[in-house]
N, C-alpha and C positions, 0 to 999 in steps of 0.2 A: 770637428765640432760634434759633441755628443747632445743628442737631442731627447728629451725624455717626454712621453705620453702622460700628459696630468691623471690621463683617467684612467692611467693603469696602479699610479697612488693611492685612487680614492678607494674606501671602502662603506660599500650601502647597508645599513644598519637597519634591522626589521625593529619595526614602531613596539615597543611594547605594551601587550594588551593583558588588563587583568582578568582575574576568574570571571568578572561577567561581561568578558568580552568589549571592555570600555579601552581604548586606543588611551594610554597616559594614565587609565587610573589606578586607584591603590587598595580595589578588593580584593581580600586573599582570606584563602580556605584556613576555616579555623579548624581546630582539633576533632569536631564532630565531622569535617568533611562540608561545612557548610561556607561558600562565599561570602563573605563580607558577614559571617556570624560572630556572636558575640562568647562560644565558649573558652573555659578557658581547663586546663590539664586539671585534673584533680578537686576540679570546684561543683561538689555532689548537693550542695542545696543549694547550687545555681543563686550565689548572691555575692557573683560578682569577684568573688576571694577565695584561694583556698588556703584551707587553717584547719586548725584542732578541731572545728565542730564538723566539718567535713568528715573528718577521722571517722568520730563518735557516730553523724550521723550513716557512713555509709557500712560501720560496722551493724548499727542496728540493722538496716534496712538487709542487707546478706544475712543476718540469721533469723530475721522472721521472709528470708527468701519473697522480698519483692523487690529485687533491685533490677532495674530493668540493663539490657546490654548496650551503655551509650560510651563512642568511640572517647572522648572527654576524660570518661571513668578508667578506661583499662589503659593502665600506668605501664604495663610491661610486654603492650601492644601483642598481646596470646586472642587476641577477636574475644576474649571471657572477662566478665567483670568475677571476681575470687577473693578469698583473703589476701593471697599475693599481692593486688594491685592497692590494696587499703594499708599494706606493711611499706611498700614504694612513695603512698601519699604521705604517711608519717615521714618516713626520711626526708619526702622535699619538703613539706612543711618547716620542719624542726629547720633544713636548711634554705627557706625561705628561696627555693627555687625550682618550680613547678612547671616548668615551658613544654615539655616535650615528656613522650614514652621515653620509658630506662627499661633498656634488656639487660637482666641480672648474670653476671659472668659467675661460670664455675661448675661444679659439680654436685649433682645430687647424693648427699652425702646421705647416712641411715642414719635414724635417732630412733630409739627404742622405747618404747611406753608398756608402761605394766600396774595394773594394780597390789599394792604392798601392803602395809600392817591392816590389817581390819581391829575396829577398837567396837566389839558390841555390846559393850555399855553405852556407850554413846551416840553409836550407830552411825560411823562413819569407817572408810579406807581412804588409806595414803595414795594420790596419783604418783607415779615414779616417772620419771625419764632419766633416761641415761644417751647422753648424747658429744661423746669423745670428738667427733671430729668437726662440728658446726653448732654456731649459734641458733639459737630458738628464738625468736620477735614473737608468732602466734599460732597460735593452731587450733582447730575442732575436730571435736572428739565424739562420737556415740554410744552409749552405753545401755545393756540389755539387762534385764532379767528385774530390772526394781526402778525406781523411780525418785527422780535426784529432791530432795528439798532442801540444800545450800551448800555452798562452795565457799572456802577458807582457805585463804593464800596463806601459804608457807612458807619457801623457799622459791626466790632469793626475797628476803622480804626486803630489801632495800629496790627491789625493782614496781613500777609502778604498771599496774596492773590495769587495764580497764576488761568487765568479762561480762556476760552474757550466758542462762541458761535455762533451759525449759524442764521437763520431765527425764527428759533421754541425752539433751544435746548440751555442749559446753563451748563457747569461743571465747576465747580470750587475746587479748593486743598489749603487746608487753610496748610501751612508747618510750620513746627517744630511749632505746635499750634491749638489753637479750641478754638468755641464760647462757652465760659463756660455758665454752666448750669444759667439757669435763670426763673424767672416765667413769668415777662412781655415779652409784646410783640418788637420782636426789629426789625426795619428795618435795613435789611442787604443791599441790593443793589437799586439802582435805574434803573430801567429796562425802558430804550426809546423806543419807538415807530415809527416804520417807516412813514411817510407823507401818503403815499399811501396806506395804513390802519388805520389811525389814526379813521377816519369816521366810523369803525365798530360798532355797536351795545355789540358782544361779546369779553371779554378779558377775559379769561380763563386759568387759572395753570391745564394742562391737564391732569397731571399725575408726581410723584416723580420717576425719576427711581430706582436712590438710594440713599440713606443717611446716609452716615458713620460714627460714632463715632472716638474719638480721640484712640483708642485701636485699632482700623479697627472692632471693633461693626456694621454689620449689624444692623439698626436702622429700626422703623417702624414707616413709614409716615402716617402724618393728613394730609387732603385738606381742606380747608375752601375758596370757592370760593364767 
């Protein structure tokens, strides 16, 4: 006769306790790291939703540089709130699914930027990129020696643009879309020239600050001045 031990069948199950320590309850860490909080991925004017005006507003807020570092914001979990994490909220937007940080797979490809024809009757130059091996979503740019007073989308003109710029600075968010890969050179915008610097000697692209890919790719900039 084979005899078996019941309580070597059983097995004792630890109670589960939530983030604040409550035996059975259901608070859990939200996206800021916060228990039983209310954020949610990608929702930058905290109402609850995130959508297109999120987009818009957290592009403004990165180029007048007050956007503060909340874990919520950065979409590509790098501890930086950047263009990259507002090119990741367009994508989950557009695909209405915003849960969680996206690390972007792939390689840091080069895109090349230059300024091309100058037109001084009118007092503007061609912005160039030439970017063979990755898409473009958005990027900011610096510029030295004059002082911008408007910007005129070019190419692709069927893409939709939303942009942003001051004296020196230019960002732009190409949404639900990107300058596909190409080998020549394209002018993308026409970048005017203020009167009162027009007389300058230097016009200088002074620095990319970043350049996103359609994935939220970190890209890595060329200057051809």
């Amino acid at each position: 006769e084979t005899i078996i031990n019941a309580a070597d069948e059983c097995h004792y199950l630890s109670p589960h306790i939530d983030c604040a320590g409550v035996i059975g309850g259901s608070s859990v860490l939200d996206c800021n790291d916060e228990c039983g909080g209310s954020g949610i991925f990608g929702d930058f004017n905290e109402d609850a939703l995130a959508d297109s005006e999120d987009v818009e507003d957290y592009l403004t807020s990165l180029f007048f540089q007050n956007s503060p570092t909340i874990l919520c914001n950065d979409l590509n979990g790098d501890s930086e709130n950047t263009l990259a994490d507002i090119v990741l909220l367009d994508i989950c937007v557009q695909d209405d699914d915003c849960n969680e940080a996206m690390m972007p797979i792939g390689l840091a490809d080069t895109v090349t930027w230059s300024i091309g024809a100058l037109n001084d009757t009118a007092t503007y130059f061609e912005l160039n990129l030439q970017n063979p091996n990755a898409e473009v979503s958005a990027f900011q740019l610096e510029f030295n020696g004059f002082r911008i007073s408007g910007i005129e989308q070019i190419n692709p003109a069927s893409l939709d643009y939303s942009f942003l710029y001051n004296d020196s600075i230019l960002v732009a968010l190409i949404s639900d879309g990107a300058i596909e890969e190409q080998d020549a050179i394209l002018p993308v915008f026409k970048i005017f020239i203020d009167e009162d610097t027009a007389a300058h000697e230097i016009l200088c692209l002074e620095q990319v600050i970043e350049v996103i890919g359609n994935n939220g790719r970190i890209l890595h900039p060329e200057i051809i001045n």
